[in-house]
C-alpha positions in Angstrom: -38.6 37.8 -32.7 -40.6 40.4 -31.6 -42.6 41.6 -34.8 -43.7 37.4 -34.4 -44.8 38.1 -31.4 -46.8 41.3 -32.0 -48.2 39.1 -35.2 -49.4 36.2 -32.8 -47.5 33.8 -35.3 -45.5 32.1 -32.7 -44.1 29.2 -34.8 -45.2 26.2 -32.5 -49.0 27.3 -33.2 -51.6 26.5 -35.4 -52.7 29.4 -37.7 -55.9 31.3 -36.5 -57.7 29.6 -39.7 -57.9 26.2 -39.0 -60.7 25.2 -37.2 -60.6 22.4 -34.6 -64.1 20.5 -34.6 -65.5 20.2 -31.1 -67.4 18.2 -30.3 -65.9 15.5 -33.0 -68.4 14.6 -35.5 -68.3 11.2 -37.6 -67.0 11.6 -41.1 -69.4 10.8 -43.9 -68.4 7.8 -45.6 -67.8 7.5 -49.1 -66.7 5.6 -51.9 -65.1 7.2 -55.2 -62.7 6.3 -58.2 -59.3 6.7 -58.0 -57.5 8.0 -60.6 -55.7 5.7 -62.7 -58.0 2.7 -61.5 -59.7 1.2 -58.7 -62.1 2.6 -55.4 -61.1 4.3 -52.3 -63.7 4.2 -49.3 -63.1 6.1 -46.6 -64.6 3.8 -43.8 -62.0 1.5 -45.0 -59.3 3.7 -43.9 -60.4 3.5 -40.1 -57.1 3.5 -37.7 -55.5 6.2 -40.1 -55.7 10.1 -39.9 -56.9 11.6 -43.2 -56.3 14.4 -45.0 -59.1 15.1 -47.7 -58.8 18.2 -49.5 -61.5 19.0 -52.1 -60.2 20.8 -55.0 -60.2 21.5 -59.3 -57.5 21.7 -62.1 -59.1 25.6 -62.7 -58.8 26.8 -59.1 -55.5 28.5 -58.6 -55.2 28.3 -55.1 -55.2 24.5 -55.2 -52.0 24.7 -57.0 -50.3 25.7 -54.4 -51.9 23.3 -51.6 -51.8 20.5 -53.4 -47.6 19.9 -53.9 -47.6 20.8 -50.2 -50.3 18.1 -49.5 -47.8 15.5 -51.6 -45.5 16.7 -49.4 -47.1 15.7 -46.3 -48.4 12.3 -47.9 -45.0 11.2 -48.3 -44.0 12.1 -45.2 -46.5 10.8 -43.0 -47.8 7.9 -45.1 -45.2 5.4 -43.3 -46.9 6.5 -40.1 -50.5 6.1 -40.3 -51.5 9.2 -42.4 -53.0 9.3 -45.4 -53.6 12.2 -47.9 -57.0 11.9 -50.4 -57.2 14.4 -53.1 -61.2 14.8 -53.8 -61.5 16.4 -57.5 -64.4 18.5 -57.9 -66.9 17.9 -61.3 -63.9 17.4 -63.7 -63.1 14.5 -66.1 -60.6 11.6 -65.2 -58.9 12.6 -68.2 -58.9 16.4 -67.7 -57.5 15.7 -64.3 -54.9 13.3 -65.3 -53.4 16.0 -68.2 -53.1 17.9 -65.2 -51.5 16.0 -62.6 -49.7 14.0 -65.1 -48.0 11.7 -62.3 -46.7 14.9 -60.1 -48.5 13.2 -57.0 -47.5 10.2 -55.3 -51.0 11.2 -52.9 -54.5 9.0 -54.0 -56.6 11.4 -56.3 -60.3 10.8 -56.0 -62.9 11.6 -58.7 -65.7 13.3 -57.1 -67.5 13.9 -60.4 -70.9 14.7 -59.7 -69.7 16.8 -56.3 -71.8 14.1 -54.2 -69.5 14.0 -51.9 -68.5 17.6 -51.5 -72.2 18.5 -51.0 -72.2 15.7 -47.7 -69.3 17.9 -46.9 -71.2 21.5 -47.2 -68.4 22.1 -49.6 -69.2 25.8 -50.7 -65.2 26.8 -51.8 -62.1 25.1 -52.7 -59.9 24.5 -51.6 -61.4 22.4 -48.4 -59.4 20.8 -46.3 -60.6 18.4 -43.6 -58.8 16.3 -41.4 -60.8 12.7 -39.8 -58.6 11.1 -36.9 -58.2 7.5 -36.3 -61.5 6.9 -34.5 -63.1 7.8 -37.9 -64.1 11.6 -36.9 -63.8 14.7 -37.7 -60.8 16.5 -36.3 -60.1 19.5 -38.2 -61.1 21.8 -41.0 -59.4 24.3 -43.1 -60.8 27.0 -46.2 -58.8 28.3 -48.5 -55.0 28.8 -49.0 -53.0 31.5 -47.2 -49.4 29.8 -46.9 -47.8 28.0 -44.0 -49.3 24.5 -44.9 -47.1 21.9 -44.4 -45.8 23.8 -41.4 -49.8 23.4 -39.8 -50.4 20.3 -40.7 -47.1 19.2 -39.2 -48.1 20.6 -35.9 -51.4 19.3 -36.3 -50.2 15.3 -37.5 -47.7 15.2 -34.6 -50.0 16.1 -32.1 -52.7 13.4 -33.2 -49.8 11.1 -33.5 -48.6 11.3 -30.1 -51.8 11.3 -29.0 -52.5 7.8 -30.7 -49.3 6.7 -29.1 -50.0 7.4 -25.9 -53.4 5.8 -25.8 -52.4 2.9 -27.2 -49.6 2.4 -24.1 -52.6 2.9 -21.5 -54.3 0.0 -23.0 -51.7 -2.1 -23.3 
């Protein structure tokens, strides 16, 4: 207990590396292919938190974010939350050797890296998170453990946070 609290790791915080966007900014819409079939635009997922995380078949730290990310998406999906998987310049049918049906979360084809330039996407993996109200919450570089366990900090907070607002108006 002590060597957490000499690290500043206390378990009920968000990790040092996640940055908290303030003031909010609206997320850029877009619209991209789905792997498998069919479009996904974000606008259209207004009233839901997202998850996007930008990442590549050849970068080895999106290995370990993305089944952590599934994770989370099949968690949270009953609840409001959805999880978008943005792959970066690679073909559909590279990507789907690679995934071959390991994620239950939507993977987007971000082919020409349109949407990750909107994004100032300069590393993967990028991780953003857009609240209900369509804006920009959260943001998160790279992959240094303890993912699941900040993002369920993060998800409950916005959650209950929804929640509450919702009973004021009603």
């Amino acid at each position: 207990m002590a060597l957490v609290a000499i690290c500043g790791c206390e378990s009920d915080a968000i990790g040092r590396d996640w940055k908290r966007i303030e003031p909010r900014v609206p997320a850029k819409d877009f619209t991209l292919p789905r792997l498998g079939g069919g479009r996904v635009q974000l606008s259209d997922l207004r009233g839901r938190i997202v998850i996007m995380e930008f990442w590549a078949t050849w970068c080895g730290p999106c290995r370990f974010s993305l089944p952590s990310l599934d994770v989370i998406y099949r968690r949270y999906r009953d609840r409001g939350v959805t999880v978008l998987l943005l792959n970066q310049g690679e073909a559909a049918a590279q990507v789907q050797r690679w995934v071959e049906r390991r994620f239950a979360a939507p993977i987007l084809l971000d082919a020409n890296g349109e949407v990750a330039a909107r994004y100032k996407v300069d590393g993967i993996p990028r991780l953003f998170i857009v609240g209900q109200d369509g804006q920009l919450v959260y943001e998160h570089a790279g992959y240094g453990g303890g993912l699941e366990h900040n993002l369920t900090l993060i998800l409950e907070a916005l959650l209950q946070g929804h929640q509450r607002q919702a009973v004021s108006k009603g």
